[in-house]
N, C-alpha and C positions, 0 to 999 in steps of 0.2 A: 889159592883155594885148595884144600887138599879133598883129596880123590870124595871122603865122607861128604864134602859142601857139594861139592858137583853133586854126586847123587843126589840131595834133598833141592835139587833146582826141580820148577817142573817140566814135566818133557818137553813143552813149546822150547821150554828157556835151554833146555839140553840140545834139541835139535837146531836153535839155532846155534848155539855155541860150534856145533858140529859142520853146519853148512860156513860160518864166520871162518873157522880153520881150516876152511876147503878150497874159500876165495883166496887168490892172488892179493886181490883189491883192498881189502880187509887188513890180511898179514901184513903184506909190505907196506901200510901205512903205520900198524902197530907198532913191527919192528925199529922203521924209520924213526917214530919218536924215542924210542928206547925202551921199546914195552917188551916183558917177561912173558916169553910163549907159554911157559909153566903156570904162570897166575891165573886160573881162567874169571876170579872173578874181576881182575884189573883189566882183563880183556874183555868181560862181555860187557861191562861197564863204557871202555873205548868205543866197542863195537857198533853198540847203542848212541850216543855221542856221534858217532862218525856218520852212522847213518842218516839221523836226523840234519845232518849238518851238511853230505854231499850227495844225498838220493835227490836225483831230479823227479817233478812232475809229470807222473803218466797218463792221468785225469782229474777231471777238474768240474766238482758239483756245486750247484748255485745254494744256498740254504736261507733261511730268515727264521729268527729264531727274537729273543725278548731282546735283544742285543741290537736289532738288525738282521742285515746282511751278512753273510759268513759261508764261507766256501769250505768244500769239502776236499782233500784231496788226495788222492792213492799216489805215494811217491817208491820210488825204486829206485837200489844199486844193488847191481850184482845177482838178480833175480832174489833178492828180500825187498819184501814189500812191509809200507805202513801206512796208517791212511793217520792225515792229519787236518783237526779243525782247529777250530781258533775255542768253540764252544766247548770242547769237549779235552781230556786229558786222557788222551793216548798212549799207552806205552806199549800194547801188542803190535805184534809184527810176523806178517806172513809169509811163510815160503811157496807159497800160490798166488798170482796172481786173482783167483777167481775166490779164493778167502777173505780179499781184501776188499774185492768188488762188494761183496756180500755184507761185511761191518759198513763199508762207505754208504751203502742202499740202505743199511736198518738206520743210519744217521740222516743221512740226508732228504729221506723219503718222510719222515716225522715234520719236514721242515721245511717243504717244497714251496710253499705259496708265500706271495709277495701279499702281507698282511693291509697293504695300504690301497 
């Protein structure tokens, strides 16, 4: 991505590229596969990928929705956080814990009661 792409991200998507190149966690999984430190949009791409795939569960909210049953949940690696439903398509991601708490409560607060 040249220097022009990075700028036109928007700043959630700039800061975290900034915190992903700060992590250990992050790089050294990057570099391990063979990933181009200079690429950043091949790396926020990974980054995203990576996180989805080895953030554990921090919390964990019950929902019911037209579907059912559906959990809510704020996962973390590396202090980036994401909250993930099954209902919903997620792709923000927070560098605060208490940001994440916040999207997880305007989702699962919509959706508290056991309709049956």
């Amino acid at each position: 991505m040249s220097k022009l792409a990075y700028l036109k991200l928007s700043e959630n998507d700039r800061l975290f590229l900034e915190r992903v190149t700060q992590s250990k966690i992050f790089m050294s999984a990057y570099t391990q596969q063979g990933g181009d430190t200079s690429n950043y949009l091949e790396l926020f791409d990974f980054a995203l990928d990576y996180l989805r795939n080895e953030a554990e569960t921090i919390e964990s909210h019950d929902a019911w929705g037209s579907g059912g049953h559906f959990v809510v949940e704020i996962r973390e690696l590396d202090n980036i956080f994401f909250v993930a439903a099954i209902e919903f398509d997620t792709e923000r991601f927070h560098l605060c814990l208490k940001n994440a708490q916040w999207e997880a409560e305007d989702i699962y607060s919509n959706f508290v009661e056991d309709p049956e």
